[in-house]
ChimeraX commands (.cxc) that place a marker at each C-alpha (Angstrom):
marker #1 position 82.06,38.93,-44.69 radius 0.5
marker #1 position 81.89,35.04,-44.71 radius 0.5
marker #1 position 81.18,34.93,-41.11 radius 0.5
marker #1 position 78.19,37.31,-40.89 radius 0.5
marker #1 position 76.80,35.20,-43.74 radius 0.5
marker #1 position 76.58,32.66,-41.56 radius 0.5
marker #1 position 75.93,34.08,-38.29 radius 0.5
marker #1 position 72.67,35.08,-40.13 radius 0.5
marker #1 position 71.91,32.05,-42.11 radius 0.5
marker #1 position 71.84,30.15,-38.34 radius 0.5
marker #1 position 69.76,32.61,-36.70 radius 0.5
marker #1 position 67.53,32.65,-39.42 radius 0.5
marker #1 position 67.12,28.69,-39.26 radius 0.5
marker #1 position 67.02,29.00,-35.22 radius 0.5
marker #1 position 64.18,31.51,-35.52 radius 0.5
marker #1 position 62.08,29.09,-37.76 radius 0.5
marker #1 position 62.53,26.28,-35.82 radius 0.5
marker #1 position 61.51,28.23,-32.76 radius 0.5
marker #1 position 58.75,29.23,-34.73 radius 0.5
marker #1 position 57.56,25.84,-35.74 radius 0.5
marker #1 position 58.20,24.64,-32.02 radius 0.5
marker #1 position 55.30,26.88,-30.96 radius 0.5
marker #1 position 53.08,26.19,-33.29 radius 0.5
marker #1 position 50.20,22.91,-31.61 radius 0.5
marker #1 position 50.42,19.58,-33.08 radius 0.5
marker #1 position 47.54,18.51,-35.12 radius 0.5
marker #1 position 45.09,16.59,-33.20 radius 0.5
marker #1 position 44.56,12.59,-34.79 radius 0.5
marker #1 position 41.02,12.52,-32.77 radius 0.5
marker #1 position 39.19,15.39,-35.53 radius 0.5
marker #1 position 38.58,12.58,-37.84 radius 0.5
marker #1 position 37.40,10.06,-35.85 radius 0.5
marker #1 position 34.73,12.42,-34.39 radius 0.5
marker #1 position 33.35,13.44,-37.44 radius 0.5
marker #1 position 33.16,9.56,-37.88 radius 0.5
marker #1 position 31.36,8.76,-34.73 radius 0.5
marker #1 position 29.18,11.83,-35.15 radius 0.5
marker #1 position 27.89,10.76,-38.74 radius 0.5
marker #1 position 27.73,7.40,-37.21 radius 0.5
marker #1 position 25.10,8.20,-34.64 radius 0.5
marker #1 position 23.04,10.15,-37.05 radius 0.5
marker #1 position 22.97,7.11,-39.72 radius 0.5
marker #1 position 21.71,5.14,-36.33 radius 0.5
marker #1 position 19.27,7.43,-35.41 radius 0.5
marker #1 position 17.99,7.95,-38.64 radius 0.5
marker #1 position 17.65,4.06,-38.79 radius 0.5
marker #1 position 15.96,4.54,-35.50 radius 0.5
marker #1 position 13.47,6.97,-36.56 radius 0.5
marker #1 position 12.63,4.94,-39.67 radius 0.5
marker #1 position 11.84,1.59,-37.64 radius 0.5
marker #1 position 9.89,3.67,-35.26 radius 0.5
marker #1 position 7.33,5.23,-37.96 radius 0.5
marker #1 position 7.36,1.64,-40.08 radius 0.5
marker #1 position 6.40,0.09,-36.31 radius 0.5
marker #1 position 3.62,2.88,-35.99 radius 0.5
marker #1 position 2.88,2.37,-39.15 radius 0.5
marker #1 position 2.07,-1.61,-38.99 radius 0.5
marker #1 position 0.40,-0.97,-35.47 radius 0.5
marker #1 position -2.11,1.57,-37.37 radius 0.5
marker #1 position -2.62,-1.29,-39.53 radius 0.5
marker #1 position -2.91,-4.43,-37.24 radius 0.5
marker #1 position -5.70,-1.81,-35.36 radius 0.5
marker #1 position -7.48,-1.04,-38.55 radius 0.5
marker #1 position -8.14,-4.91,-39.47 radius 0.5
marker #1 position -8.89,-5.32,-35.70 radius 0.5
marker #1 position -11.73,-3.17,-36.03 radius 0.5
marker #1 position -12.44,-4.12,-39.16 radius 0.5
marker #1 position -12.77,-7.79,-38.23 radius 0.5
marker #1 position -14.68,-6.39,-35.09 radius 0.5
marker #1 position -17.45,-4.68,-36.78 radius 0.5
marker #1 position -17.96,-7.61,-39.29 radius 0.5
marker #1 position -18.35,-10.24,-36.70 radius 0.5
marker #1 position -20.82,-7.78,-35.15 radius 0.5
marker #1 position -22.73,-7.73,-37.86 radius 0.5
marker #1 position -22.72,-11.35,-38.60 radius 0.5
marker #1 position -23.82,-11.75,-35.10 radius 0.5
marker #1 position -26.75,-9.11,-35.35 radius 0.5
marker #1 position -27.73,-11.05,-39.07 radius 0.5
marker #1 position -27.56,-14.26,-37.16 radius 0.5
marker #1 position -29.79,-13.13,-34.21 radius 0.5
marker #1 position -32.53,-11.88,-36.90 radius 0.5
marker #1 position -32.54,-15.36,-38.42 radius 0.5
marker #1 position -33.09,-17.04,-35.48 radius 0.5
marker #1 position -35.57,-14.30,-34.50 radius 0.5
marker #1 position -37.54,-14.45,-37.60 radius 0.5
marker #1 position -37.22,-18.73,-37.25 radius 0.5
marker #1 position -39.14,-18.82,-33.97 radius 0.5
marker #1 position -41.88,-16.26,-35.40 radius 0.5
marker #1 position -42.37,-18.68,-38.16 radius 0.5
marker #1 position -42.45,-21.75,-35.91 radius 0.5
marker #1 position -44.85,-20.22,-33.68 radius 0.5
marker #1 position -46.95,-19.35,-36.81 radius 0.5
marker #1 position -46.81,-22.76,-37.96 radius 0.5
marker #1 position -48.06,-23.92,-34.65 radius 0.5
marker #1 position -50.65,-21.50,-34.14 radius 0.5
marker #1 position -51.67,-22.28,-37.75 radius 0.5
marker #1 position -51.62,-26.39,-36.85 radius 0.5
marker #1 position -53.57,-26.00,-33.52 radius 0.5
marker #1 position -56.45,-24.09,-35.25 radius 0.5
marker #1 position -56.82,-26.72,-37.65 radius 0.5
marker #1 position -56.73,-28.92,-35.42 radius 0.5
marker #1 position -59.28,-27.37,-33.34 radius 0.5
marker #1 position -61.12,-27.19,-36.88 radius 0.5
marker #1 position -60.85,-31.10,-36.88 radius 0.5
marker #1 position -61.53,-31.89,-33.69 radius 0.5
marker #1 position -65.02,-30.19,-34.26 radius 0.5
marker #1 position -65.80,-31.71,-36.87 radius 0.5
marker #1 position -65.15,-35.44,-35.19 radius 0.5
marker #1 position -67.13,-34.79,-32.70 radius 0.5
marker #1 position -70.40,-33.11,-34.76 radius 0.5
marker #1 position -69.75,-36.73,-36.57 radius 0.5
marker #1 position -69.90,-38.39,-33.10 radius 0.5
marker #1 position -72.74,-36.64,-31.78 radius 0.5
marker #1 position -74.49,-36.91,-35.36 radius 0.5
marker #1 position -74.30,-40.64,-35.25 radius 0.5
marker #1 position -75.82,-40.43,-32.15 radius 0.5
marker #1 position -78.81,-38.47,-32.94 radius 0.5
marker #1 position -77.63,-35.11,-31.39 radius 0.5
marker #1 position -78.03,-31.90,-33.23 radius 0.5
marker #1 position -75.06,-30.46,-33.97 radius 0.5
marker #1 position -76.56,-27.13,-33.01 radius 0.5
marker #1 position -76.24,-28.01,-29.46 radius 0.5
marker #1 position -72.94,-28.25,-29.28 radius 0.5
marker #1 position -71.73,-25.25,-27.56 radius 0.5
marker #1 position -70.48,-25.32,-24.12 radius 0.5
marker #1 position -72.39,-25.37,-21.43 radius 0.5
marker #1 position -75.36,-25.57,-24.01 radius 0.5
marker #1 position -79.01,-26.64,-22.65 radius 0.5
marker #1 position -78.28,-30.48,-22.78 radius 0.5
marker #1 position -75.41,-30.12,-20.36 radius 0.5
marker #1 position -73.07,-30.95,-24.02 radius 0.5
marker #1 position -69.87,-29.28,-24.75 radius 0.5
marker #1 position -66.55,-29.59,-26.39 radius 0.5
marker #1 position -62.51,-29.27,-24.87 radius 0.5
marker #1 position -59.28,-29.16,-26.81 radius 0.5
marker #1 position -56.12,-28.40,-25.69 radius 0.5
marker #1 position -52.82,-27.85,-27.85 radius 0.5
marker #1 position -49.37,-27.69,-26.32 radius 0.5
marker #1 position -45.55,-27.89,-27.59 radius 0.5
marker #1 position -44.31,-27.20,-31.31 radius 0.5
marker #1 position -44.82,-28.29,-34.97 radius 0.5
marker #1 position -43.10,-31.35,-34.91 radius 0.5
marker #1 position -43.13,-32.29,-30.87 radius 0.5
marker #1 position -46.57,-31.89,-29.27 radius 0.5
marker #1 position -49.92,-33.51,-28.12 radius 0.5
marker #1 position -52.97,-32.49,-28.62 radius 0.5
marker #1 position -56.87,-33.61,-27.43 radius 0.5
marker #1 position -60.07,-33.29,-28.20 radius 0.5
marker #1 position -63.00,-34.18,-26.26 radius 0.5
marker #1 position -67.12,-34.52,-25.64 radius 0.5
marker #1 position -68.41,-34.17,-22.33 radius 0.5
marker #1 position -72.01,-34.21,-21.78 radius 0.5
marker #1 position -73.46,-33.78,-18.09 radius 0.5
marker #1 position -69.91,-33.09,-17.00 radius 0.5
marker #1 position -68.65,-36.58,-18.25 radius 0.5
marker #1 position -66.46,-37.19,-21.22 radius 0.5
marker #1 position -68.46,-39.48,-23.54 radius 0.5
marker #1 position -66.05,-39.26,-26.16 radius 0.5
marker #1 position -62.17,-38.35,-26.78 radius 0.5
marker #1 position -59.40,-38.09,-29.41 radius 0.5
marker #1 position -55.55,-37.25,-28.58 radius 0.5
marker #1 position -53.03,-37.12,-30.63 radius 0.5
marker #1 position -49.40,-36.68,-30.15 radius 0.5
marker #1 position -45.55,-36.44,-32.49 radius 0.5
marker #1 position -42.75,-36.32,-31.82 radius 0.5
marker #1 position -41.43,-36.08,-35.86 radius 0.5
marker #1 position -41.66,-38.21,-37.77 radius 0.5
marker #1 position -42.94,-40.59,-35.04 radius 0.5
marker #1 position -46.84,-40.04,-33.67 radius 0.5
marker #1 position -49.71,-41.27,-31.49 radius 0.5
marker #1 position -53.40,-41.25,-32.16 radius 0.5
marker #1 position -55.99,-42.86,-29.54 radius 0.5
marker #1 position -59.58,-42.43,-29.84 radius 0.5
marker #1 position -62.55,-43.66,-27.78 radius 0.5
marker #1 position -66.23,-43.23,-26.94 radius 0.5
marker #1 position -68.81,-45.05,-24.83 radius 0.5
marker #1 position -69.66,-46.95,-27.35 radius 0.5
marker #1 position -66.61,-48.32,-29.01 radius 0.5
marker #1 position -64.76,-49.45,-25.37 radius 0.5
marker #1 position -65.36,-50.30,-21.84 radius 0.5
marker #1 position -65.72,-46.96,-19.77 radius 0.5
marker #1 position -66.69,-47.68,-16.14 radius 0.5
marker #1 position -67.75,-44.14,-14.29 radius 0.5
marker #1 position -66.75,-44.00,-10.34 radius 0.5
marker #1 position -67.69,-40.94,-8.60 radius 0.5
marker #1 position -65.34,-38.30,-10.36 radius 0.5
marker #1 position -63.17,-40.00,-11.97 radius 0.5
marker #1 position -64.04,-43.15,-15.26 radius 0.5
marker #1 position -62.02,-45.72,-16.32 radius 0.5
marker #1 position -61.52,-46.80,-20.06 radius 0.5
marker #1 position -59.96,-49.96,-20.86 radius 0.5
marker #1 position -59.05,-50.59,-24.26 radius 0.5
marker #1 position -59.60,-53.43,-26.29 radius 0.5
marker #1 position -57.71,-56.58,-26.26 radius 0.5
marker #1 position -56.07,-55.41,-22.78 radius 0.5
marker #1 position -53.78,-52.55,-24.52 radius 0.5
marker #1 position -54.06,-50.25,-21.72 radius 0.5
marker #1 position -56.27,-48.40,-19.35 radius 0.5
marker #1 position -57.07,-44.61,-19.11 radius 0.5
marker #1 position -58.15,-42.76,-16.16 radius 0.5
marker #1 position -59.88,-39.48,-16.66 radius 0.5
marker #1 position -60.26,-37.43,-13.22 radius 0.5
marker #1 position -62.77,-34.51,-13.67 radius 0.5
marker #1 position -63.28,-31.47,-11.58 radius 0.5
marker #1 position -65.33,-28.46,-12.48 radius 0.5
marker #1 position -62.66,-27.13,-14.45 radius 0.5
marker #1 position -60.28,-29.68,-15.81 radius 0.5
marker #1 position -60.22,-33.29,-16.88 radius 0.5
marker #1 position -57.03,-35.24,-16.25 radius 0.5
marker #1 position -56.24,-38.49,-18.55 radius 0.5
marker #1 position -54.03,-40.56,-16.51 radius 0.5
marker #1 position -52.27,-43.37,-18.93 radius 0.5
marker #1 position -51.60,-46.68,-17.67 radius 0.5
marker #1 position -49.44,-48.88,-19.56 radius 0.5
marker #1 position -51.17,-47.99,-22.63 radius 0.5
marker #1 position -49.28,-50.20,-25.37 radius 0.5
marker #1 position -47.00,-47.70,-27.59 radius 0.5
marker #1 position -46.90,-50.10,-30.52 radius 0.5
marker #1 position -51.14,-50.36,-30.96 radius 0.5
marker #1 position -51.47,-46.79,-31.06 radius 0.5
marker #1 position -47.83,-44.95,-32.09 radius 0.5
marker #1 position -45.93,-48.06,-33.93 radius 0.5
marker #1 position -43.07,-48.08,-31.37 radius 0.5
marker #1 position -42.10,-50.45,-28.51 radius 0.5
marker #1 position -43.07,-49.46,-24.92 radius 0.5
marker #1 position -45.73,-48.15,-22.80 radius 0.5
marker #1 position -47.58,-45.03,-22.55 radius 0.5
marker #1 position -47.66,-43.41,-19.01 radius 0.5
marker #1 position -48.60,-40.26,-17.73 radius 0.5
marker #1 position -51.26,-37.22,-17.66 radius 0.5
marker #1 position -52.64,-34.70,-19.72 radius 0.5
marker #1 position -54.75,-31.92,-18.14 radius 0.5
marker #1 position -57.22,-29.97,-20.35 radius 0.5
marker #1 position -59.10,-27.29,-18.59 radius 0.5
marker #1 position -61.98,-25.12,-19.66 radius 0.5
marker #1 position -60.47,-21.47,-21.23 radius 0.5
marker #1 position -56.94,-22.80,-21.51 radius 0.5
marker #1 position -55.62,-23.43,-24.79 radius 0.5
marker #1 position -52.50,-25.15,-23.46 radius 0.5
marker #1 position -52.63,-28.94,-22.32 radius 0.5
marker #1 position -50.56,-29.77,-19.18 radius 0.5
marker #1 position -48.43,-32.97,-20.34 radius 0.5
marker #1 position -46.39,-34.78,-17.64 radius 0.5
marker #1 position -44.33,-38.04,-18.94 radius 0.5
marker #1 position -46.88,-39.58,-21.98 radius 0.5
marker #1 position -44.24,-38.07,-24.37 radius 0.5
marker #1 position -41.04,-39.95,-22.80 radius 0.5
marker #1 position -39.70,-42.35,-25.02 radius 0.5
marker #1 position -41.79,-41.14,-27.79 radius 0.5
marker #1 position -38.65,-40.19,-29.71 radius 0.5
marker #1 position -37.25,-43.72,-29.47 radius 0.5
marker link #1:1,2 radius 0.2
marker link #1:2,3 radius 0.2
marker link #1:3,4 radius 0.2
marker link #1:4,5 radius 0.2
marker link #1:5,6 radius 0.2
marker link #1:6,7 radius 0.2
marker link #1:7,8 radius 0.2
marker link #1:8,9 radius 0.2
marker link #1:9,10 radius 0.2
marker link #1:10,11 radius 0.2
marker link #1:11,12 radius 0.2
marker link #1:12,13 radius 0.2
marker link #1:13,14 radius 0.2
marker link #1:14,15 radius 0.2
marker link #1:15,16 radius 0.2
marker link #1:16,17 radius 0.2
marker link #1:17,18 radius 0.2
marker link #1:18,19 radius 0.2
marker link #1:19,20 radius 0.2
marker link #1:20,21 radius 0.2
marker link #1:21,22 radius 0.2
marker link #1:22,23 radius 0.2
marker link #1:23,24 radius 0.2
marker link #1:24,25 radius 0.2
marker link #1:25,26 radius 0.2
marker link #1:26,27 radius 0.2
marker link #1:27,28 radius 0.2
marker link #1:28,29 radius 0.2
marker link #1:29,30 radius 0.2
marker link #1:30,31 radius 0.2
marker link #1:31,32 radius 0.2
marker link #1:32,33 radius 0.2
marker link #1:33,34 radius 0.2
marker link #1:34,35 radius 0.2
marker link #1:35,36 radius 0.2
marker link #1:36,37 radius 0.2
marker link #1:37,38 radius 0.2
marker link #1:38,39 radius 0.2
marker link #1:39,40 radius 0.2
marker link #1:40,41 radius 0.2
marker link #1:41,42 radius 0.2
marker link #1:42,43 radius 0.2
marker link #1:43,44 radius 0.2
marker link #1:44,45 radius 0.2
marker link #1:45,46 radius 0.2
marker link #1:46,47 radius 0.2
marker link #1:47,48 radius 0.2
marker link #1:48,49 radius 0.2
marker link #1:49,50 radius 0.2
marker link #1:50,51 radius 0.2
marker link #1:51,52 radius 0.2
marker link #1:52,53 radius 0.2
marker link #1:53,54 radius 0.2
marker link #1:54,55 radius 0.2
marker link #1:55,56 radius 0.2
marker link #1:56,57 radius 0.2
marker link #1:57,58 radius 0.2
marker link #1:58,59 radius 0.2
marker link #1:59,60 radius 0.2
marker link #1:60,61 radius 0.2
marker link #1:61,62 radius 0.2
marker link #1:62,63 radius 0.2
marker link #1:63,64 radius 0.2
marker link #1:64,65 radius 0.2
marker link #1:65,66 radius 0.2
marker link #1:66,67 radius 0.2
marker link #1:67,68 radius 0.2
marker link #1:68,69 radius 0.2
marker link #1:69,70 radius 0.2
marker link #1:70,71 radius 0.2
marker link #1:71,72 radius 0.2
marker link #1:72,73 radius 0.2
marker link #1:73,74 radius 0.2
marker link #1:74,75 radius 0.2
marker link #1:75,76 radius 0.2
marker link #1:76,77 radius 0.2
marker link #1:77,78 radius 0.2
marker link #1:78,79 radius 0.2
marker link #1:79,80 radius 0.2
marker link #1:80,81 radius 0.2
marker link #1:81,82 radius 0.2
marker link #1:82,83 radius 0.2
marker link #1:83,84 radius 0.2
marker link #1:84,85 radius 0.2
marker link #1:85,86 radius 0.2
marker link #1:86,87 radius 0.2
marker link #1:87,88 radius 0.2
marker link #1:88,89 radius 0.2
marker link #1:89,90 radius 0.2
marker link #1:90,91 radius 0.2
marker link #1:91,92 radius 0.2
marker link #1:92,93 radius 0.2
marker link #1:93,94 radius 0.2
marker link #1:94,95 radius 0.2
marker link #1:95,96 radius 0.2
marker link #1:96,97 radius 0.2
marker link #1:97,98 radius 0.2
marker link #1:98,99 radius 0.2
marker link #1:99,100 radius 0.2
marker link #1:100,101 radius 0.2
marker link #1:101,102 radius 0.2
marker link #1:102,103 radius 0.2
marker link #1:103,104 radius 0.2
marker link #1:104,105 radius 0.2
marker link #1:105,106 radius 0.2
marker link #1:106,107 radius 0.2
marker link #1:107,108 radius 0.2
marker link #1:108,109 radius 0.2
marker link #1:109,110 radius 0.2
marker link #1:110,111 radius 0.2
marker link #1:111,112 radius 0.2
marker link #1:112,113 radius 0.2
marker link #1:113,114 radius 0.2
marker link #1:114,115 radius 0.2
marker link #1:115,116 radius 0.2
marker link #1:116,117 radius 0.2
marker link #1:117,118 radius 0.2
marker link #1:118,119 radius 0.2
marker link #1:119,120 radius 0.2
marker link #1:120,121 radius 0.2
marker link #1:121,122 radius 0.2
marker link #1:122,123 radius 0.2
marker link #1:123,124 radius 0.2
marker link #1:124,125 radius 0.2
marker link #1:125,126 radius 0.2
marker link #1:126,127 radius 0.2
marker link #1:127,128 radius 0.2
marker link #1:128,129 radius 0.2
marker link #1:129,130 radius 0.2
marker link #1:130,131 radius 0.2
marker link #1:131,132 radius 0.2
marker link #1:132,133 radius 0.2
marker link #1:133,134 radius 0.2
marker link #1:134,135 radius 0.2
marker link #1:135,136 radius 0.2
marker link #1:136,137 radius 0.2
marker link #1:137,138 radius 0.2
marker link #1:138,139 radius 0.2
marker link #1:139,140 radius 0.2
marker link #1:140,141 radius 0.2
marker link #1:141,142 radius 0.2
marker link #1:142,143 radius 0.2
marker link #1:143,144 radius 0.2
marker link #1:144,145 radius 0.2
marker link #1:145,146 radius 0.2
marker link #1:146,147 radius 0.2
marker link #1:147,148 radius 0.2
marker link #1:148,149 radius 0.2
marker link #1:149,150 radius 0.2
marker link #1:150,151 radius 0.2
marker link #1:151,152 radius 0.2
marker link #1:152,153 radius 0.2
marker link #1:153,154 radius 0.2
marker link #1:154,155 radius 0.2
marker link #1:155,156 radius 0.2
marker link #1:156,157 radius 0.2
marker link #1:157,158 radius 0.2
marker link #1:158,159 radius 0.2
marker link #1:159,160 radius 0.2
marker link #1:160,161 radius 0.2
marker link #1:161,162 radius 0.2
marker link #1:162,163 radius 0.2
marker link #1:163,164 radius 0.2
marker link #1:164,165 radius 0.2
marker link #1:165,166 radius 0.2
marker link #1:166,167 radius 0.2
marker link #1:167,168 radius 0.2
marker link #1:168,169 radius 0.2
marker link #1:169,170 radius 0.2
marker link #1:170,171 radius 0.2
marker link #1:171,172 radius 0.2
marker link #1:172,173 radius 0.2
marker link #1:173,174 radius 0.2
marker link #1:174,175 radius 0.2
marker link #1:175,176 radius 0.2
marker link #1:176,177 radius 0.2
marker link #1:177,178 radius 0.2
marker link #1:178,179 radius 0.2
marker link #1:179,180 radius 0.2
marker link #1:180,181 radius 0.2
marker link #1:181,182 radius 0.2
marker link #1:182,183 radius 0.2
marker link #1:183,184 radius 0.2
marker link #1:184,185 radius 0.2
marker link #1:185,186 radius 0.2
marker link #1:186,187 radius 0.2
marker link #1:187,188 radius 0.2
marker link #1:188,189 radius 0.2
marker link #1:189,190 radius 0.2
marker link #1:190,191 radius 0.2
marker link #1:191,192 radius 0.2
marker link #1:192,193 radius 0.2
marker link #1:193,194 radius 0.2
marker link #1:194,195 radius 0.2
marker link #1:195,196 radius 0.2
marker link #1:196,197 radius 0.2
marker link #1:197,198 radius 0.2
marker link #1:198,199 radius 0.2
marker link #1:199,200 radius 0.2
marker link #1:200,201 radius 0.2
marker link #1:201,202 radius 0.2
marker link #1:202,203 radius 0.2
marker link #1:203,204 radius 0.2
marker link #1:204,205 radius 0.2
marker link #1:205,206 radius 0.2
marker link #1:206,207 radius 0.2
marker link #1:207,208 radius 0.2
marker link #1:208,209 radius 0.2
marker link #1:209,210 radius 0.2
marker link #1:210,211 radius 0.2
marker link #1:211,212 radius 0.2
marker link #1:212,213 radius 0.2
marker link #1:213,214 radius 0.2
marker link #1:214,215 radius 0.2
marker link #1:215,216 radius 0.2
marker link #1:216,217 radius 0.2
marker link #1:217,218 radius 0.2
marker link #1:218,219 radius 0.2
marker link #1:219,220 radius 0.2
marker link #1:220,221 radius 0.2
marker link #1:221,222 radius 0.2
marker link #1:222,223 radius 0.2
marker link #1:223,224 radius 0.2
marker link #1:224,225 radius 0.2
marker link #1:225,226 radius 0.2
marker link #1:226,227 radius 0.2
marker link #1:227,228 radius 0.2
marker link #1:228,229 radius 0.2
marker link #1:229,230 radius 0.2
marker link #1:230,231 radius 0.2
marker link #1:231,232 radius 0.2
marker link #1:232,233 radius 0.2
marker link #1:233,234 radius 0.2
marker link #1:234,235 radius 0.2
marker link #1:235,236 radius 0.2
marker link #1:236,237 radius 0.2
marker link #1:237,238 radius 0.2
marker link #1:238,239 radius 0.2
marker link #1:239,240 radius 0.2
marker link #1:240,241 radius 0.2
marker link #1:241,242 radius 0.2
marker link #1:242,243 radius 0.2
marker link #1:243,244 radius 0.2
marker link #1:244,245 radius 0.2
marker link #1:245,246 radius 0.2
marker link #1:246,247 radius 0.2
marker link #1:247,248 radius 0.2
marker link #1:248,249 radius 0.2
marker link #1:249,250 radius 0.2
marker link #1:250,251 radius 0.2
view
């Protein structure tokens, strides 16, 4: 009886450690793929996250660009109008300046012509005593010349220019009368008084250029130097043609 007690007590303990022979080992690597897995999806959450923050701040940056954009476009545009509306007033101004001058020149010369016993009736151009009256205006409100002038049987008796170049300016005036004119075919010389200069005017049918020679800049504009150059003044023009008598003028 003993020994089938323990006949069966050893196959009993043989047939569980068979079992538990055939049974697989666990495997170590379960846990550390778990860890790797939630790993990579902490990382590519991260990812994710720093890509919509960078799309984010890109949206952003592009916003302010065009934002910037549009106000330095209008600033521009603003600017532009300024200027715009500047030059309109400018040329106003000057428009305003050469009629008055015109205004003055007229009346010098119906004083000129008065104080010589001319109606001042007859002077309208290309009136019945050959008697008529030029001006010409050219540059802007604070740099131009100007000139106003009698001419009676085509030559000039009488003339006044007038040129500034701010806050510096010219004036010369001169008839018959008051200087030494000397006529020459087409063209009459005027020398000034005490030897300050000598103007040429050239006439045509048209036009009558005043060439200046030498003509002393401190007599006439306050300034050191000499006056040289032309001035052209022609019949319908408005507009003088000026070549050199305003260099050095700003000095």
């Amino acid at each position: 009886m003993r020994h089938s007690t323990i006949v069966s007590c050893s196959l009993a303990f043989l047939a569980t450690g068979m079992a538990h022979a055939s049974m697989p080992p666990q495997s170590p690597e379960k846990p550390i793929s778990a860890a790797a897995a939630m790993t990579e999806k902490n990382a590519a959450a991260e990812t994710v996250g720093e890509a919509r923050a960078l799309g984010r701040a890109q949206d952003h940056a592009v916003k302010n660009y065009r934002r910037n954009m549009s106000r330095m476009a209008a600033a521009e545009k603003k600017k532009q109008a300024e200027a715009a509306a500047a030059e309109a007033a400018r040329a106003q101004r000057a428009r305003k300046e050469a009629e008055a001058l015109a205004k003055a020149q007229d009346r010098v010369v119906a004083y000129y012509k008065r104080s010589l016993g001319i109606e001042t009736s007859t002077i309208v151009k290309r009136a019945p005593r050959g008697v008529e009256k030029l001006t010409c205006f050219t540059g802007i409100q604070d740099r131009h010349a100007r000139i106003g002038l009698q001419v009676a049987n085509g030559k000039v008796n009488y003339f006044a220019f007038y040129s500034k170049w701010k806050p510096r300016t010219c004036s010369i005036d001169a008839g018959r009368d008051s200087s030494h004119w000397e006529d020459n075919g087409t063209s009459s010389t005027v020398t000034f008084v005490d030897g300050k200069g000598v103007l040429v005017i050239h006439r045509t049918e048209e036009s009558y250029r005043f060439d200046f020679k030498n003509v002393d800049r401190m007599r006439y504009c306050g300034m050191d130097g000499k006056i040289n150059g032309s001035l052209t003044v022609t019949r319908g023009e408005r507009k003088c043609i000026v070549k050199g008598i305003m260099d050095g003028h700003q000095g």
